[in-house]
C-alpha positions as CSV (number, residue, x, y, z in Angstrom):
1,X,0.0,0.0,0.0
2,X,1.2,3.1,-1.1
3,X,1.6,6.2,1.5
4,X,-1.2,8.7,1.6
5,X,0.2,12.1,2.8
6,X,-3.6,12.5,4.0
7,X,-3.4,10.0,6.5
8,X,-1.0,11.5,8.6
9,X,-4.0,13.4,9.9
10,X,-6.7,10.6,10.0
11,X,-7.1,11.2,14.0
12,X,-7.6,14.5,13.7
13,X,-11.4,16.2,13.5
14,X,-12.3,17.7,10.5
15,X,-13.5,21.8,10.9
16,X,-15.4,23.2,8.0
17,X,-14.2,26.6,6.6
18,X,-15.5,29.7,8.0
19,X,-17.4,31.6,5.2
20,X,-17.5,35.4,4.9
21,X,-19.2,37.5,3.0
22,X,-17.7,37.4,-1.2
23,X,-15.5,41.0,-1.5
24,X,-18.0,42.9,-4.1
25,X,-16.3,46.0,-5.7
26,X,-18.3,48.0,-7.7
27,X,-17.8,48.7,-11.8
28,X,-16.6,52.0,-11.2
29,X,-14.7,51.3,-8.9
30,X,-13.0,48.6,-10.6
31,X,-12.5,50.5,-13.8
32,X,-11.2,53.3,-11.7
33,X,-8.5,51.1,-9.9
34,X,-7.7,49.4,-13.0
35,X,-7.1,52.8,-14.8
36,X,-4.6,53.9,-12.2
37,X,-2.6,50.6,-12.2
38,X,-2.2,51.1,-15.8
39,X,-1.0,54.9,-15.7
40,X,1.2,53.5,-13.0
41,X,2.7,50.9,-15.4
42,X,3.0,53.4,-18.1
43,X,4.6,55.5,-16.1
44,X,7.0,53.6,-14.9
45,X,7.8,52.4,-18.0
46,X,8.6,55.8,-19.5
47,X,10.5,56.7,-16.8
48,X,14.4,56.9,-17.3
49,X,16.6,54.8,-14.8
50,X,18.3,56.7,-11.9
51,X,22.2,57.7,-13.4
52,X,24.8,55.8,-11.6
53,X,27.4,58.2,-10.3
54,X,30.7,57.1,-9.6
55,X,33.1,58.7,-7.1
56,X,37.1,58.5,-7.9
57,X,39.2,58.9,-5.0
58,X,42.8,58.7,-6.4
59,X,44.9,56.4,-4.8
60,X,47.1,58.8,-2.1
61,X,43.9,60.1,-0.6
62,X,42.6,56.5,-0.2
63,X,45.4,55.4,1.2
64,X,45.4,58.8,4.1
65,X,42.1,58.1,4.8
66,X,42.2,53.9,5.5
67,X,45.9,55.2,7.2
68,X,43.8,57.7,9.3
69,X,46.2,60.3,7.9
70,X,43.6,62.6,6.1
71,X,43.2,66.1,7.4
């Protein structure tokens, strides 16, 4: 006989779900949040990336600061 995952929890009592009330959203309110997920995704989407800046720090100045040394 095969092993039945289900019957690991035989002994146990089975409790029916509790039911609540379906969520009902209206049409217009539906359009309306559909309409700003889509503006959302256009905007995001026309959107340039952030820039990447990058910071040089020649390698003397580096070194006084690790060292402690900068002033």
């Amino acid at each position: 006989m095969e092993p039945n995952q289900l019957d690991l929890f035989s002994d146990l009592p089975l409790t029916p779900a509790l039911l609540t009330e379906g969520l009902v959203m209206s049409q217009e309110a539906l359009l309306k949040w559909k309409a700003q997920i889509f503006d959302y995704q256009q905007k995001v989407r026309e959107s340039k990336p952030p820039q990447q800046t990058t910071y040089i720090i020649p390698a003397r100045t580096l070194y006084l600061l690790i060292r402690g040394l900068w002033v």
